[in-house]
C-alpha positions as CSV (number, residue, x, y, z in Angstrom):
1,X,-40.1,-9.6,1.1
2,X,-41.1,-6.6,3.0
3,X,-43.6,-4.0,1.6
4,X,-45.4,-1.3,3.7
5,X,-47.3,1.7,3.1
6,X,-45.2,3.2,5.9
7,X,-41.7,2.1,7.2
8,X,-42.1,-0.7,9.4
9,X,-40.3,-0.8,12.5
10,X,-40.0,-3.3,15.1
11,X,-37.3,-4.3,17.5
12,X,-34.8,-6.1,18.1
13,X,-32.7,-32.7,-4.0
14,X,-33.1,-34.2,-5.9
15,X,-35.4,-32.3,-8.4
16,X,-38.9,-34.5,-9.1
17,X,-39.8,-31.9,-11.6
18,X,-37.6,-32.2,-14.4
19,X,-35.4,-35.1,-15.7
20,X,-33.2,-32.9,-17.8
21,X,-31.2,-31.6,-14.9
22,X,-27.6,-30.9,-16.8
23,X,-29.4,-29.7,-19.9
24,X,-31.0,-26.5,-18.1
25,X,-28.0,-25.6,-16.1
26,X,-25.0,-24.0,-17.6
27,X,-26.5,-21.8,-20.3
28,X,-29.4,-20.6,-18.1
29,X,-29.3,-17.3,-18.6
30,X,-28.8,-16.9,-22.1
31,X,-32.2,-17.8,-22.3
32,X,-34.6,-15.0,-19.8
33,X,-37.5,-17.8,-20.4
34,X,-35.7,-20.5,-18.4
35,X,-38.1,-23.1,-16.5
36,X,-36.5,-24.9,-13.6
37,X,-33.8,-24.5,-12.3
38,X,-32.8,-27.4,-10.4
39,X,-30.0,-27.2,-7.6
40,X,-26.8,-28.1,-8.4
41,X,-25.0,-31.6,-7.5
42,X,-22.4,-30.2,-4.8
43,X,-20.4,-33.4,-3.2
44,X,-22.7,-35.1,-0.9
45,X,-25.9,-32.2,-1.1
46,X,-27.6,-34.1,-3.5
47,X,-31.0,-34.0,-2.0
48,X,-32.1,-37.5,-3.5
49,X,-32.9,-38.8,-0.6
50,X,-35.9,-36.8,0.6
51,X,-39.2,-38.0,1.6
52,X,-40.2,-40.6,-0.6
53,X,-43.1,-39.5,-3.1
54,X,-46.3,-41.0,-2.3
55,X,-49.4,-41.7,-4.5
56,X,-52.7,-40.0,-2.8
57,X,-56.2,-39.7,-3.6
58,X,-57.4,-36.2,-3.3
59,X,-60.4,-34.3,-4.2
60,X,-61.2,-32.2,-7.2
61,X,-63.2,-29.0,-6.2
62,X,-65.5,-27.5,-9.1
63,X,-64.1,-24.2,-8.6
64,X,-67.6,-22.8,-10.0
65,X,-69.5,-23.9,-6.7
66,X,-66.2,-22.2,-4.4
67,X,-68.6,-19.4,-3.1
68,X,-72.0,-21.1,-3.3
69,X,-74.0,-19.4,-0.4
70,X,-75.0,-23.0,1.2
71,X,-71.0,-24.2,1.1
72,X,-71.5,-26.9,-1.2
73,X,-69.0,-28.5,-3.4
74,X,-68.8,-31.2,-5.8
75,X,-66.2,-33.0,-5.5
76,X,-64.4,-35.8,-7.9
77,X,-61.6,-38.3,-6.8
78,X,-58.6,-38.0,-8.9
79,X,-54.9,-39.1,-7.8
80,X,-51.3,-37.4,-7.7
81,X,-47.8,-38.2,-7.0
82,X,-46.5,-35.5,-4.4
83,X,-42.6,-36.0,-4.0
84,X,-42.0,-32.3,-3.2
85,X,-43.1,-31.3,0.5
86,X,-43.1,-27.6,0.0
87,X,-43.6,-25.2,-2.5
88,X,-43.2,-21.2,-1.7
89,X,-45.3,-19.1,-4.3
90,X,-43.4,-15.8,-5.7
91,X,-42.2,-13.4,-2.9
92,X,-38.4,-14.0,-4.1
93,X,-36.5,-10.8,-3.5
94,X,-33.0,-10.3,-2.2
95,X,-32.9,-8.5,0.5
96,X,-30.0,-5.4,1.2
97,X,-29.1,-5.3,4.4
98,X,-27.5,-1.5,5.4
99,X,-26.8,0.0,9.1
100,X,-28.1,3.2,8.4
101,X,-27.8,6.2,11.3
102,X,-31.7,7.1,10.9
103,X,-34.5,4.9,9.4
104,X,-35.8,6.5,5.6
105,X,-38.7,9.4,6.1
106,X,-42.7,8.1,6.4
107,X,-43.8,10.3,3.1
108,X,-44.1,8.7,0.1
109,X,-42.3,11.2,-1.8
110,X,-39.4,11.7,0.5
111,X,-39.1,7.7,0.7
112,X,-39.1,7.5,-2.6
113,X,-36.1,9.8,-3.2
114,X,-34.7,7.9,-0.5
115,X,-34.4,4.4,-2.2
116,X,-33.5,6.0,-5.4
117,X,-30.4,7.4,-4.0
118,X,-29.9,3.9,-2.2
119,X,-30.5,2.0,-5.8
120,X,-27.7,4.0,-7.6
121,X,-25.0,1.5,-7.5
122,X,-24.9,-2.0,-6.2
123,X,-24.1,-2.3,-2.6
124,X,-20.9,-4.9,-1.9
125,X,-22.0,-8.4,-2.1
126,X,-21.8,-8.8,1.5
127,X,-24.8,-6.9,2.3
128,X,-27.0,-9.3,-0.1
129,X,-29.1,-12.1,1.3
130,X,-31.7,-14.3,0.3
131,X,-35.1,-12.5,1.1
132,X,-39.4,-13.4,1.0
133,X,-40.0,-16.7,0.7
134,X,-36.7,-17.6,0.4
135,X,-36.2,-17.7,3.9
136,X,-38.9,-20.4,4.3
137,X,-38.1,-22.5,1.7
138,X,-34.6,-22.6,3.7
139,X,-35.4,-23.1,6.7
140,X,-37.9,-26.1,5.6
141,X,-34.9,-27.8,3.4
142,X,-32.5,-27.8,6.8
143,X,-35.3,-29.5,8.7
144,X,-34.8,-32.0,5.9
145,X,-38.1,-31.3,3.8
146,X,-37.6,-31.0,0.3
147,X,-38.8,-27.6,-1.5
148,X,-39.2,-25.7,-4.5
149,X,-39.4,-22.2,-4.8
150,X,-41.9,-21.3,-8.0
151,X,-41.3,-17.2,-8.7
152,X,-39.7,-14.9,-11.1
153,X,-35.9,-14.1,-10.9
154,X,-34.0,-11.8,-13.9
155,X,-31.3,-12.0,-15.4
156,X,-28.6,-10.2,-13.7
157,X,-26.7,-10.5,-10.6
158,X,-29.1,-10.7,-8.7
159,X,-31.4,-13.4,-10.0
160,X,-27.9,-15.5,-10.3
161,X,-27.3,-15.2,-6.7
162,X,-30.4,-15.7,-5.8
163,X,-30.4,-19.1,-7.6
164,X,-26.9,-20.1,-5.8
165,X,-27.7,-19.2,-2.7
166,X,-31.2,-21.5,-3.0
167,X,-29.1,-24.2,-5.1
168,X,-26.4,-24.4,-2.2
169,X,-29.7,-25.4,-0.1
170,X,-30.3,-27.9,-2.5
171,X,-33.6,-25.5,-3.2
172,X,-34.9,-26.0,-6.7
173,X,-36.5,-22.8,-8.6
174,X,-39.6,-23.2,-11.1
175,X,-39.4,-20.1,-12.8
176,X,-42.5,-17.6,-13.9
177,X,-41.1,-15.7,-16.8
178,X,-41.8,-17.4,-19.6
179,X,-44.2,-14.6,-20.9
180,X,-41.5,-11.9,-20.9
181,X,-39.8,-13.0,-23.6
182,X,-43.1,-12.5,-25.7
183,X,-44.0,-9.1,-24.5
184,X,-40.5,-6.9,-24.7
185,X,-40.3,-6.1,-21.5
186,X,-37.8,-3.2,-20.2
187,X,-35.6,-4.3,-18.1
188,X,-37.1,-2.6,-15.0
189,X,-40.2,-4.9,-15.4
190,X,-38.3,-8.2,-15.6
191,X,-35.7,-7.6,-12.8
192,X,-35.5,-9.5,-9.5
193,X,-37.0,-8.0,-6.8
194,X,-34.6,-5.9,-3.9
195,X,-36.0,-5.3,-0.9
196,X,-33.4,-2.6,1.3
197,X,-33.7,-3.9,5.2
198,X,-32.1,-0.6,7.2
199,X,-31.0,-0.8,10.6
200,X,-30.6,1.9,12.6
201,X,-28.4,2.0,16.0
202,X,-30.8,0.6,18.4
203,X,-31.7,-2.1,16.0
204,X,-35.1,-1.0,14.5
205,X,-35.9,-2.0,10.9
206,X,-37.6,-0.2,8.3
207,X,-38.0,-2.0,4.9
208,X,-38.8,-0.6,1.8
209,X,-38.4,-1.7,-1.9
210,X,-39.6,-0.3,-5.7
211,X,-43.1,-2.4,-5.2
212,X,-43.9,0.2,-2.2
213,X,-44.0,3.3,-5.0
214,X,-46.3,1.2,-7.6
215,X,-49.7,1.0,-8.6
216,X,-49.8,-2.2,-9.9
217,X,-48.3,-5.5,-8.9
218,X,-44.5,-5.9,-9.8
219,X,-45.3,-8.7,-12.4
220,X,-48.6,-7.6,-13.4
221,X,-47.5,-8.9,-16.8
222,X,-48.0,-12.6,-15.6
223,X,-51.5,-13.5,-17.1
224,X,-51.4,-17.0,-16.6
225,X,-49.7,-20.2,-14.9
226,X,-47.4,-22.0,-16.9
227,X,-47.6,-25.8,-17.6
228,X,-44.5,-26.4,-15.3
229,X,-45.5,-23.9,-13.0
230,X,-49.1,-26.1,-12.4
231,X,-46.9,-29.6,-12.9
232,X,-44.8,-28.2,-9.4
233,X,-47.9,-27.4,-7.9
234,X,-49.5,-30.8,-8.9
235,X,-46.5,-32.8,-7.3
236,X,-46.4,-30.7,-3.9
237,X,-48.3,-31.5,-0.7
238,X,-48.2,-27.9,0.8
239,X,-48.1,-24.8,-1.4
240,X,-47.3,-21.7,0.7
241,X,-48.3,-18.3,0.5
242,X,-48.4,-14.9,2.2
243,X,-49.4,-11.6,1.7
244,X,-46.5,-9.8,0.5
245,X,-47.3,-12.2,-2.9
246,X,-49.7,-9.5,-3.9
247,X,-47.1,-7.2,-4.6
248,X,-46.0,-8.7,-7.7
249,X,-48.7,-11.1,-8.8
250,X,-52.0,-10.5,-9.9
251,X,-55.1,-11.1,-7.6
252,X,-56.3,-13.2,-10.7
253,X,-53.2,-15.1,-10.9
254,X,-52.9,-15.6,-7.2
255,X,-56.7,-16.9,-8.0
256,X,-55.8,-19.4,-10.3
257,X,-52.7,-20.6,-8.0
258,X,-54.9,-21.1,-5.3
259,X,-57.9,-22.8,-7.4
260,X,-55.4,-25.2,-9.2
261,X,-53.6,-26.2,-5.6
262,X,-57.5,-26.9,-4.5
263,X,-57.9,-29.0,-7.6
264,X,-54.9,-31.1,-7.4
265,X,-55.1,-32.1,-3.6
266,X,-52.3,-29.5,-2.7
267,X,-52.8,-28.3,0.7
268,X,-52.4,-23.9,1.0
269,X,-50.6,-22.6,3.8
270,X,-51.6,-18.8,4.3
271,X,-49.9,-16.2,6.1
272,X,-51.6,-12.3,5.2
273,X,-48.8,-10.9,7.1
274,X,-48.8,-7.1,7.5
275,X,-50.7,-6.5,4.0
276,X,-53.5,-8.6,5.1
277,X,-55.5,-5.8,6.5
278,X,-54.8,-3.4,3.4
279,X,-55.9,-6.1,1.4
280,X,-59.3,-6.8,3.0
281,X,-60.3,-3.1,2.4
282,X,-58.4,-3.1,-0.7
283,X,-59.7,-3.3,-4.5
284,X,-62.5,-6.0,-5.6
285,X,-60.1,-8.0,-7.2
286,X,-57.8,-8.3,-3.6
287,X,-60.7,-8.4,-1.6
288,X,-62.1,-11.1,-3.5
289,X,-58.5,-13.1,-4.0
290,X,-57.5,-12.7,0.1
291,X,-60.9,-13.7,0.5
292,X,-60.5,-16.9,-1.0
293,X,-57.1,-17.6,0.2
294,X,-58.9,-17.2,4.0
295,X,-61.3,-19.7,3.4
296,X,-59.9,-22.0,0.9
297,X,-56.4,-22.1,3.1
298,X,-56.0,-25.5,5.3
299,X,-54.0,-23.7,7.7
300,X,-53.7,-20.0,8.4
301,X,-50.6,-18.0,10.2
302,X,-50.9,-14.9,11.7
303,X,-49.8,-12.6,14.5
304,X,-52.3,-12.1,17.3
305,X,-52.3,-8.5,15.8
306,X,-53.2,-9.1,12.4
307,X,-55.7,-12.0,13.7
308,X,-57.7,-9.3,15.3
309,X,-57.3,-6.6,12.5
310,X,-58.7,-9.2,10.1
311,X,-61.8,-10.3,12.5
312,X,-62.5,-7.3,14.4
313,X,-61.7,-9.7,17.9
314,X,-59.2,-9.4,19.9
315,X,-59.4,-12.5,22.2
316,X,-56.7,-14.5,19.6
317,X,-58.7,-17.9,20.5
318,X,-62.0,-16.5,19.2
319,X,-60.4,-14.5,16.0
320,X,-59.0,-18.0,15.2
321,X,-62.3,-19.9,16.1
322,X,-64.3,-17.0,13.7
323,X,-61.9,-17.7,10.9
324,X,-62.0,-21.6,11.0
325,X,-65.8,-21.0,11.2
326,X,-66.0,-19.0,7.8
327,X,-62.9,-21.4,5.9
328,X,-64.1,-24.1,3.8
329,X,-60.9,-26.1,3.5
330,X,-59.5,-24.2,6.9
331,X,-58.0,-27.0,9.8
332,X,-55.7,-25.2,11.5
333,X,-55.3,-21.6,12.8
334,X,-52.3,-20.6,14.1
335,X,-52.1,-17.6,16.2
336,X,-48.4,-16.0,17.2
337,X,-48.4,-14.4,20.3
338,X,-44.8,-13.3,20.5
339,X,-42.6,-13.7,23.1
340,X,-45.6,-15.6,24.5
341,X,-45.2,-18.7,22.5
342,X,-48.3,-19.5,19.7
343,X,-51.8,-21.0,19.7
344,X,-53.3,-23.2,17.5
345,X,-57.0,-23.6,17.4
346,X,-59.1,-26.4,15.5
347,X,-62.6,-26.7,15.1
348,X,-62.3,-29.3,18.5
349,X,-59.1,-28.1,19.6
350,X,-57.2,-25.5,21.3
351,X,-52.9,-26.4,21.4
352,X,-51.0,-23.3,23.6
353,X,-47.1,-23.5,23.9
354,X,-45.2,-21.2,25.7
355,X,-42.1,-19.8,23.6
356,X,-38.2,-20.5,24.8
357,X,-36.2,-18.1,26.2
358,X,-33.4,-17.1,24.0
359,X,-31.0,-14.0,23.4
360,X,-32.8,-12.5,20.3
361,X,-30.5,-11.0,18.0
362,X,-32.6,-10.4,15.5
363,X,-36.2,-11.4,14.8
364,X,-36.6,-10.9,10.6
365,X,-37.4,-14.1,9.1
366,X,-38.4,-15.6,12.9
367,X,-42.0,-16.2,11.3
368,X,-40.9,-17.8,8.2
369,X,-38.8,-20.3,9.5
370,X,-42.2,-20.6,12.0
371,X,-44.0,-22.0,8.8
372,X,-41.1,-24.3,7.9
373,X,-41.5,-26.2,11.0
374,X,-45.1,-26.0,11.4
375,X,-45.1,-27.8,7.7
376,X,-43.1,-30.1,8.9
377,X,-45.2,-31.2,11.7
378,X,-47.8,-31.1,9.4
379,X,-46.5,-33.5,6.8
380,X,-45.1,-35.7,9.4
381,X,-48.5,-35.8,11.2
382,X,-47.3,-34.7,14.5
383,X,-49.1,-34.0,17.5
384,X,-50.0,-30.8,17.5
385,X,-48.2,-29.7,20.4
386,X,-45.6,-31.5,18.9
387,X,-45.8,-29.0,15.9
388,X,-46.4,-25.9,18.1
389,X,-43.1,-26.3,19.9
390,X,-41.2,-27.6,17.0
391,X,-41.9,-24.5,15.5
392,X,-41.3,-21.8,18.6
393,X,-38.2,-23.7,18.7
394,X,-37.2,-23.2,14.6
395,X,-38.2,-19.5,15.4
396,X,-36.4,-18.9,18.3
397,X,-33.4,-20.3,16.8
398,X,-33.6,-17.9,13.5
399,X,-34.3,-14.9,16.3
400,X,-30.2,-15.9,18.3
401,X,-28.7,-14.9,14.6
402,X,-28.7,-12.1,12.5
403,X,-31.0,-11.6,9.5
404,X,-32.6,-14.1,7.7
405,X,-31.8,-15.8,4.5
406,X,-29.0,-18.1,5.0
407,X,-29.0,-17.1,9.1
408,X,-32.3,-18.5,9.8
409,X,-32.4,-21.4,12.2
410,X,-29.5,-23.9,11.6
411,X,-30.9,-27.9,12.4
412,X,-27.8,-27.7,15.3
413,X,-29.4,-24.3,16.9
414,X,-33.0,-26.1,16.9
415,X,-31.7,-29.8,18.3
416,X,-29.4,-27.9,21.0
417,X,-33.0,-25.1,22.1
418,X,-34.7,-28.4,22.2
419,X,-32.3,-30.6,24.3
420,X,-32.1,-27.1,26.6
421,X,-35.4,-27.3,27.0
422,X,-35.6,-23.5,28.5
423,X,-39.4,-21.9,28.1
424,X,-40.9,-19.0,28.8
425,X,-43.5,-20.4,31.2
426,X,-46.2,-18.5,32.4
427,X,-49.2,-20.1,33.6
428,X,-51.3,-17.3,35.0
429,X,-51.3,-16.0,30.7
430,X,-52.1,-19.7,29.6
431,X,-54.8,-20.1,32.5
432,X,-56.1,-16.4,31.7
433,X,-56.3,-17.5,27.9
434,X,-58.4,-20.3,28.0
435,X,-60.6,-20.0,30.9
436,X,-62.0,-16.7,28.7
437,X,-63.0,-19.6,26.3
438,X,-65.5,-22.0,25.8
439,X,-65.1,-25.5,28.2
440,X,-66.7,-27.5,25.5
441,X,-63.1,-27.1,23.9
442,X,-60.1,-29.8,24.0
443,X,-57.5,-27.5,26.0
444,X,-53.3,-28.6,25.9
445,X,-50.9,-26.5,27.0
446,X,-47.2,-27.5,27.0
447,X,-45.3,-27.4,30.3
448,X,-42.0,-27.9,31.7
449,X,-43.3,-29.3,34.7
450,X,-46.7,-31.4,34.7
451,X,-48.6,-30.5,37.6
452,X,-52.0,-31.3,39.2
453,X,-53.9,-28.2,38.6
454,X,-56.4,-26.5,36.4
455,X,-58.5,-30.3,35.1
456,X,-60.1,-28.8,32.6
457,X,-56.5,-28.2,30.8
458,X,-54.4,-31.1,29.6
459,X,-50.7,-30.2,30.1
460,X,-48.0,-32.0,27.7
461,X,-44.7,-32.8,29.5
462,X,-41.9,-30.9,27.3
463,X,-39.5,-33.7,28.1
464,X,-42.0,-36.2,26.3
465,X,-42.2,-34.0,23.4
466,X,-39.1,-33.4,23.0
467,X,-38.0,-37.2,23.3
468,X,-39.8,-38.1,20.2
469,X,-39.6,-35.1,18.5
470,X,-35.7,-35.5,18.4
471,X,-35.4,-38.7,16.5
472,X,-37.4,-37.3,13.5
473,X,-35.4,-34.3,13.6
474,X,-31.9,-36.5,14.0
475,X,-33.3,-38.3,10.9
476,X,-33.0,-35.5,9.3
477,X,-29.7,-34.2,9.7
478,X,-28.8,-37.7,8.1
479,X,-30.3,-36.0,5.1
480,X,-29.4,-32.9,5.0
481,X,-25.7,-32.0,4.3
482,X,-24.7,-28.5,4.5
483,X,-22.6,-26.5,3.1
484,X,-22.2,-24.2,5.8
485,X,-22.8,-25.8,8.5
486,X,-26.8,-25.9,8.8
């Protein structure tokens, strides 16, 4: 989903959490508390084949030594099934997507009065798509990783379309509103989330939805994590989150999200996003929640932009390098550099790949199917330039389509950018990059062409990545059936 303080404008399974899969189905939403949602069995999308669950030790962190000022933890070896790859954290919204001849007003006021007269009646179906997290927990499913999406959806049309489209992906849904039931909510606190994307006629976006106009998160009535909500957690390897979570979950809550993954050997994928700057200068209880998030996260996504906004460095190798160096759990830092291609920095490390050159169309959801493919790299244990260029090649495919949602990157679009194997090379950038860096460093940078030249940079053949990235992909489309053509 897309909040802002101000418009935002830029150019252009099987279900391992529940065995009473029938049971929950048909009479869903007779009942607002539902749990799971599981997706349906459509022909041959019947997601049981994903990656095989595994049993792992992991570590359990005393959550009470987190912040102790010399680092140290005590830790405890306990052990966990993880058969789900991914699980997105809240940020489920549909989005509305309108060409609209000017882009809504800046002032709050005038905005406001803006999306009320938008939010009068329900624009034609055809304008709805799958929003937030959504589009991650898409993307990842068609690169044959299987996902749940743990959030709150109501009970009206468009929590149910929500759940189809995600079901049609073979996306489950653990759901957070079992305490609304209990505390008689209106029906303006309980609904799903809309988020209106406008598009004016030379293609810039502004999005703005109800959470922009109030105080408190969306879901500020969610006090606590459910039992099923932890159990998806438990069984997940990766639990993503992002910035635009604090708009309808409590700091606390995202707290306890973040302190249970920890516990249970869950690695957190972090994106701030936009809101991460607000947030730092924000109140206590988001400074202190975004706080942990940034050093409890394994890995951390961000724009060059919000990298710096967040360090106070612009150089996006040593804004990475300062956040690794105040993470506790942090391995990887991954800094987008746009058209550029994206960086990722480890405490030995530093992995550059140039981007690939493609007629962008539209560039929402281009970051989140960006985490998609970096968690699969990252569950697969890929090289890391491996991981970089699978996922500039996952966003560059979502960026040749039009919105996100069901139009982020098809497997097809990703195997045929890759087989093309057309990048935006431009060494002089790359060379500029890392020789303002320490030479202590590990330097790769991926390269069409492998020539002799700078020794203190190791450049990766495309052409071998590419050759053995393909057959894990390939293996993948063997899973993954789609229903509309993925």
């Amino acid at each position: 989903m897309h909040h802002h303080a101000t418009i935002s404008l830029k150019p252009s399974s099987s279900n391992s959490i529940t065995h009473h899969h029938h049971a929950l189905l048909s009479p869903i939403f007779q009942n607002p508390s539902f749990l799971i949602i599981p997706p349906l069995c459509r022909k041959k999308n019947l997601r049981c084949c994903s990656i095989r669950g595994i049993e792992i030790p992991v570590t359990k962190l005393n959550n009470n030594n987190i912040n102790n000022s010399n680092g140290s933890t005590k830790l405890t070896s306990i052990s966990a099934v993880k058969d789900v790859d991914i699980a997105t954290l809240g940020n489920l919204c549909v989005d509305i997507v309108l060409n609209v001849p000017q882009l809504p007003p800046k002032p709050l006021p005038q905005r406001q009065a803006y999306m009320e007269h938008l939010s009068k009646s329900p624009p034609d179906k055809r304008y709805w798509e799958a929003g937030g997290n959504c589009n991650v927990a898409i993307a990842a499913a068609r690169l044959g990783l299987h996902c749940i999406s743990i959030g709150h959806v109501g009970d009206e049309i468009y929590g149910r379309f929500l759940i189809d489209v995600l079901s049609d992906e073979g996306i489950s849904i653990v759901g957070m509103n079992q305490q609304s039931e209990a505390l008689n909510l209106s029906s303006s606190d309980n609904e799903t989330l809309l988020c209106w994307v406008l598009v004016d006629p030379l293609q810039r976006h502004g999005f703005c939805s109800h959470a922009d106009f109030r105080a408190d998160p969306a879901f500020s009535w969610m006090s606590s994590l459910s039992t099923e909500v932890k159990m998806a957690i438990r069984k997940s390897k990766i639990l993503f989150c992002n910035g635009y979570d604090f708009d309808e979950l409590s700091p606390s809550l995202l707290e306890s999200a973040l302190e249970y993954a920890v516990e249970s050997g869950t690695s957190i994928f972090f994106d701030p996003g936009p809101r991460g700057k607000s947030l730092i200068a924000g109140r206590p209880e988001e400074q202190r929640a975004i706080g942990k998030l940034l050093r409890m996260s394994e890995v951390l996504l961000l724009t060059s932009d919000e990298a710096a906004s967040l360090t106070g460095i612009n150089d996006p190798i040593l804004a990475g390098q300062e956040l690794l160096k105040n993470g506790v759990c942090t391995k990887w830092v991954i800094v987008k550099m746009g058209p550029k291609g994206s960086i990722l920095i480890t405490k030995s490390s530093i992995t550059c790949s140039p981007a690939f050159k493609v007629n962008i169309i539209d560039t929402v959801g281009c970051g989140d199917s960006f985490v998609a493919a970096v968690a699969f790299g990252f569950i697969h244990d890929l090289p890391l330039s491996y991981t970089l260029t699978l996922a500039n090649a996952v966003g560059a495919a979502t960026a040749t389509g039009c919105g996100a949602g069901r139009n982020v990157a098809s497997l097809g679009k990703v195997l045929e950018l890759l087989k093309e194997s057309n990048l935006n090379e431009d060494d002089k950038f790359w060379d500029e990059i890392l020789n303002d860096n320490v030479n202590s460093q590990d330097k790769t940078v991926v390269s069409k062409m492998v020539v002799n030249g700078n020794s203190q940079v190791n450049r990766v053949s495309l052409q071998k990545v590419v050759s053995e990235v393909l057959p894990k992909l390939e293996f993948a489309t063997e899973k993954v059936v789609a229903p509309s053509n993925r």
